[in-house]
Structures are given as C-alpha cells and as structure tokens.
C-alpha positions as CSV (number, residue, x, y, z in Angstrom):
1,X,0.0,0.0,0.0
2,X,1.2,3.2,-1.0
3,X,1.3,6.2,1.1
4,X,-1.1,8.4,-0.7
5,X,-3.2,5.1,-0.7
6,X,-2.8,4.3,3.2
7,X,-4.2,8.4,3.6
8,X,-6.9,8.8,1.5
9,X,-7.7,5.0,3.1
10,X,-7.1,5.6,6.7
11,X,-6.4,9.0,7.6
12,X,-8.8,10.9,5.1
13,X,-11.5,9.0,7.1
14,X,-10.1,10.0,10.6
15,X,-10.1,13.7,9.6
16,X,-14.1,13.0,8.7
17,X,-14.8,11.5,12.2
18,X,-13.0,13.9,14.4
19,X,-14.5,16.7,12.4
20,X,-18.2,15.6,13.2
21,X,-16.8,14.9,16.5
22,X,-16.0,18.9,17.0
23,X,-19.8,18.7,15.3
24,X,-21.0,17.3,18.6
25,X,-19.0,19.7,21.0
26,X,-20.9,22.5,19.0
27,X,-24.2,21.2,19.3
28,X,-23.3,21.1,23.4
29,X,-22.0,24.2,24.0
30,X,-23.3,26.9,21.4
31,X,-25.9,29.1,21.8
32,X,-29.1,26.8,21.1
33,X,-30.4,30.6,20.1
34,X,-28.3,29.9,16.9
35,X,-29.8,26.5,15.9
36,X,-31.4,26.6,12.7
37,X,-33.0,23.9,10.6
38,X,-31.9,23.4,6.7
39,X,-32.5,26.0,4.1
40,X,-32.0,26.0,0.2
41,X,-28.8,24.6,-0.5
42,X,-28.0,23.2,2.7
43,X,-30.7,20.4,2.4
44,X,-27.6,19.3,0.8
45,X,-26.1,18.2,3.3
46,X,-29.2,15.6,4.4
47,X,-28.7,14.2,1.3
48,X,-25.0,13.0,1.7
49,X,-25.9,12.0,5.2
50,X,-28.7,9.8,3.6
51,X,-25.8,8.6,0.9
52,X,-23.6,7.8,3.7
53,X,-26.3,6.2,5.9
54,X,-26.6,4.2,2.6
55,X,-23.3,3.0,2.5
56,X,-22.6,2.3,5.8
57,X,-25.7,-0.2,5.9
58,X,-25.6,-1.3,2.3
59,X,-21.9,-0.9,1.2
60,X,-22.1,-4.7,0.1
61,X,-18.9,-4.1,-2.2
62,X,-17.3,-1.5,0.5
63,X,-14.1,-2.6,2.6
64,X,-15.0,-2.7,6.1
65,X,-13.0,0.1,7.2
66,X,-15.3,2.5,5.1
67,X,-18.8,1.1,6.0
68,X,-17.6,1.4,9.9
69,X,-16.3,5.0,9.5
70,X,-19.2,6.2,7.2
71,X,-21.3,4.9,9.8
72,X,-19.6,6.1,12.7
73,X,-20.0,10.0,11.1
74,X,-23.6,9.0,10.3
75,X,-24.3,8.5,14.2
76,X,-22.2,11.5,15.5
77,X,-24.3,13.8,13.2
78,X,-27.2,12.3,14.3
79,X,-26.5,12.6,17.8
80,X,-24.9,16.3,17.0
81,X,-28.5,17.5,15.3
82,X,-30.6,15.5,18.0
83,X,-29.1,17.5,21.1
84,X,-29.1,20.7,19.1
85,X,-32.9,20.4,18.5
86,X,-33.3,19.5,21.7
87,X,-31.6,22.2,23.2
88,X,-33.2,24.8,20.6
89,X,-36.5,23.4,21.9
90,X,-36.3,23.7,25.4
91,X,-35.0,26.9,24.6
92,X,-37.6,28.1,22.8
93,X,-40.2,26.7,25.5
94,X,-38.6,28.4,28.4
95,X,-38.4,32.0,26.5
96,X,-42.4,31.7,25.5
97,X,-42.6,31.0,29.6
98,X,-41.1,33.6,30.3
99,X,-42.2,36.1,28.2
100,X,-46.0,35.2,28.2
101,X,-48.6,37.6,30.3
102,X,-50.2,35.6,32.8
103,X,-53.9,34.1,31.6
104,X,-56.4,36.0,31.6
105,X,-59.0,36.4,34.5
106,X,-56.1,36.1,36.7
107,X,-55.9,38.6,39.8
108,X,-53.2,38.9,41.8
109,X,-54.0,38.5,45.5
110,X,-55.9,41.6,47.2
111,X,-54.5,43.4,49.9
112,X,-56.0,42.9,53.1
113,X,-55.4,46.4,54.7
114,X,-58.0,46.3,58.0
C-alpha cells in the first residue's frame, strides 16, 4: 500500500470522524439561540448523510473500514442535530414561559389592609 493510498484510506477518514466529533461539541455548547433547521442549499447536506447512511448499511462491495467510518460519522451527526434540536427546543419553551402575560382572568391577590 502506497502512502497516498494508506491516507486517503485511513487518515482521510479519521479527519471526517474527528471533524463531526467537533460537530458534537458545537451542538453542546453553542448558543441553542443559533440552531437553525436546513434551508435552500444546505438540504444538501441531508442528502449526503442519507448517501452515507446508505453506505454504511448497504456498502455490500465496501471494505469494512469504510462502511464502519461512514457509519460512525452518520451516528455522531445524528447525535450532534438531535441535542441541538433538543436544546433549541427547550430553549424556545422556556423563553415563551417567560415572556408570556399571565392568563387572563387572573388577579393577583388583594391586599388585606383592616
């Protein structure tokens, strides 16, 4: 095995899995403020998470080295947009909570002054 061939085999696909591994660390400690679902282009990337999902369980022809990376990123990007829509909604939640008048009919206790 060459060297370009032992890279683009083995380390190409390391650089992949740390980088959605830095995927998860956003999703945990941004803003969840800054969450956003997909727009235009970027239902792109669902797309190649679908292809990859793809490979990783249907690869038949696929060394195994590829299907367990591909679906090792598949899982971490799942994980990654799971807790970021989680965190986004619970976000969300608590500012309507907060920032709702109280219902109405509602009085706040009288005064007893005598």
């Amino acid at each position: 095995m060459s060297l370009w061939d032992a890279a683009w085999r083995i380390g190409m696909p390391l650089i992949a899995v740390i980088g959605t591994a830095v995927a998860v660390s956003v999703a945990f400690f941004k803003p969840p403020d800054e969450f956003s679902r997909p727009r235009g282009w970027q239902w792109a990337w669902v797309g190649l998470w679908l292809m990859a999902a793809g490979d990783a369980l249907l690869g038949n022809d696929r060394w195994w080295f590829e299907r367990a990376w591909k679906g090792a990123i598949v899982l971490i990007v799942a994980v990654a947009v799971t807790v970021g829509a989680w965190r986004h909604y619970r976000w969300r939640e608590r500012a309507r909570l907060v920032d709702d008048p109280p219902p109405f009919g509602s009085r706040p206790p009288r005064r007893s002054d005598s």
